[in-house]
SEVEX-25571 format. One line per 3 residues: number of its first residue (from 1); their letters; for each residue x, y, z of C-alpha. Coordinates in nm, 3 decimals. Example, Ala and Ser with C-alpha at 12.3 -4.5 7.8 and 13.67 -1.06 7.14 Angstrom:
2
1	AS	1.230,-0.450,0.780 | 1.367,-0.106,0.714
This chain:
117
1	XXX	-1.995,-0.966,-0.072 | -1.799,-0.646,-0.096 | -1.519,-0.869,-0.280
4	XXX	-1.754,-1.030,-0.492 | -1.869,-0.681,-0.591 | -1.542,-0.540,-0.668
7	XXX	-1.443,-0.886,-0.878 | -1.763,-0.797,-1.037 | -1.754,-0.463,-1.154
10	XXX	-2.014,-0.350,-0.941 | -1.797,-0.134,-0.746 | -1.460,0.011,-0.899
13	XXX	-1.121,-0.019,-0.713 | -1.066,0.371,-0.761 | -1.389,0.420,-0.589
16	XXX	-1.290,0.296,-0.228 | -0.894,0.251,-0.244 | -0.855,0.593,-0.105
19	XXX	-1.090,0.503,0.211 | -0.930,0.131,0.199 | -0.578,0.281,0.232
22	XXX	-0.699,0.532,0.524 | -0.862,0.294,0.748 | -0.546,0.049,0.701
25	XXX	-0.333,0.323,0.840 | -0.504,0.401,1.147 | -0.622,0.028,1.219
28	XXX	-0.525,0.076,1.564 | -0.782,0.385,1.646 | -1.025,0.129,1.521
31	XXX	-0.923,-0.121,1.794 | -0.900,0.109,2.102 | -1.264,0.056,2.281
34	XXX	-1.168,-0.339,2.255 | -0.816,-0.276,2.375 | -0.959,-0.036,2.685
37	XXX	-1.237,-0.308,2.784 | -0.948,-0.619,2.760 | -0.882,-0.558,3.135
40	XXX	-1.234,-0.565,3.259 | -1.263,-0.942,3.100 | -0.913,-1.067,3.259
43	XXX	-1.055,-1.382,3.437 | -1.289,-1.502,3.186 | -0.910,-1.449,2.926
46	XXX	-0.711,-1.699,3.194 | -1.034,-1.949,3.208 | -1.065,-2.023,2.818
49	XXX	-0.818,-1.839,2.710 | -0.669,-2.158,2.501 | -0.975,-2.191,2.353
52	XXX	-1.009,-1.843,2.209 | -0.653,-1.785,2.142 | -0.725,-2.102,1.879
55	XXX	-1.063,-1.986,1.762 | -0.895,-1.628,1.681 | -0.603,-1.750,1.490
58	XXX	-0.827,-2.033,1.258 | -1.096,-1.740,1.188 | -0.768,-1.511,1.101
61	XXX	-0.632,-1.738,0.896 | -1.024,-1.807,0.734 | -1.041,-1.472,0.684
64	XXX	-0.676,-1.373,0.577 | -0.676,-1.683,0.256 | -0.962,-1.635,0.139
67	XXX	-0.990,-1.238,0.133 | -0.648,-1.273,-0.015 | -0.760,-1.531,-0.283
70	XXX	-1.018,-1.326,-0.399 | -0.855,-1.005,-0.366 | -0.600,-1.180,-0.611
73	XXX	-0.818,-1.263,-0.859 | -0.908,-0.926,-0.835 | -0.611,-0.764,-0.922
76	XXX	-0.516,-1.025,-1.159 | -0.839,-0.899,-1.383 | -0.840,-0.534,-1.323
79	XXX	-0.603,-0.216,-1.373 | -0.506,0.039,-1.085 | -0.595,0.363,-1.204
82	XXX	-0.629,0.557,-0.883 | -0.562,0.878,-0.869 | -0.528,1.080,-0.505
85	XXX	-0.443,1.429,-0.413 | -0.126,1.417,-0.196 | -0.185,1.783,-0.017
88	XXX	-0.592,1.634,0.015 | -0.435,1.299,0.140 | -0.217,1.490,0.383
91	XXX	-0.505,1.677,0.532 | -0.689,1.392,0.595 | -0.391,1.199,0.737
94	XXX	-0.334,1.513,1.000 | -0.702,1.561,1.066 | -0.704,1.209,1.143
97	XXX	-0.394,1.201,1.377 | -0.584,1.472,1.575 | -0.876,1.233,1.626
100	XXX	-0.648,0.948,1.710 | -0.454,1.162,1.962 | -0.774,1.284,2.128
103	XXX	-0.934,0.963,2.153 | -0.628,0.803,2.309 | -0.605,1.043,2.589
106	XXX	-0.970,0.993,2.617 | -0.925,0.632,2.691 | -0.599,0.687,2.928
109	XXX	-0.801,0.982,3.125 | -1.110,0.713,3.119 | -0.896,0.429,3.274
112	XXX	-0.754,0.644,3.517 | -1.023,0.787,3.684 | -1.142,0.422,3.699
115	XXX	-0.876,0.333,3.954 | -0.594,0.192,3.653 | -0.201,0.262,3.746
């Protein structure tokens, strides 16, 4: 939908690049309360573990062609006129690292007092 909407003109490219572009670079913050809980789930992983390993890479793939298709199309019709700050960009970036680093030592501290090596 939120392709559709940007293909559209319902919502402009300069409007959420900025937040696109931040949330790309720090993907991995995003992924840390599924990365902390992996260990908890380790025999039902070994039991179908085939099975999801196949189901994640055809969704990724679903996903990956046809958000790339449409983003395409996207680009293909429309003009990148974004402008951004670099000293505002900057701040963000660092304020951000700060959040990453303290939410990362949250999880280690977390895991460790729960009996992890």
């Amino acid at each position: 939908l939120f392709t559709f909407a940007l293909a559209a003109g319902w919502v402009k490219l300069k409007w959420v690049e900025r937040t696109a572009n931040l949330l790309t670079r720090h993907m991995t913050l995003l992924f840390l309360p599924l990365m902390a809980s992996l260990p908890a789930a380790s025999a039902e992983l070994r039991h179908d573990g085939v099975a999801l390993a196949a189901s994640v890479v055809v969704s990724l793939l679903a996903v990956l062609f046809t958000t790339g298709g449409l983003t395409h199309l996207l680009l293909r019709h429309s003009a990148r006129d974004a402008v951004i700050d670099p000293a505002l960009d900057a701040a963000i970036d660092s304020a951000i690292d700060a959040c990453s680093q303290r939410a990362h030592n949250s999880v280690i501290a977390n895991f460790e007092e729960a009996g992890g090596e």
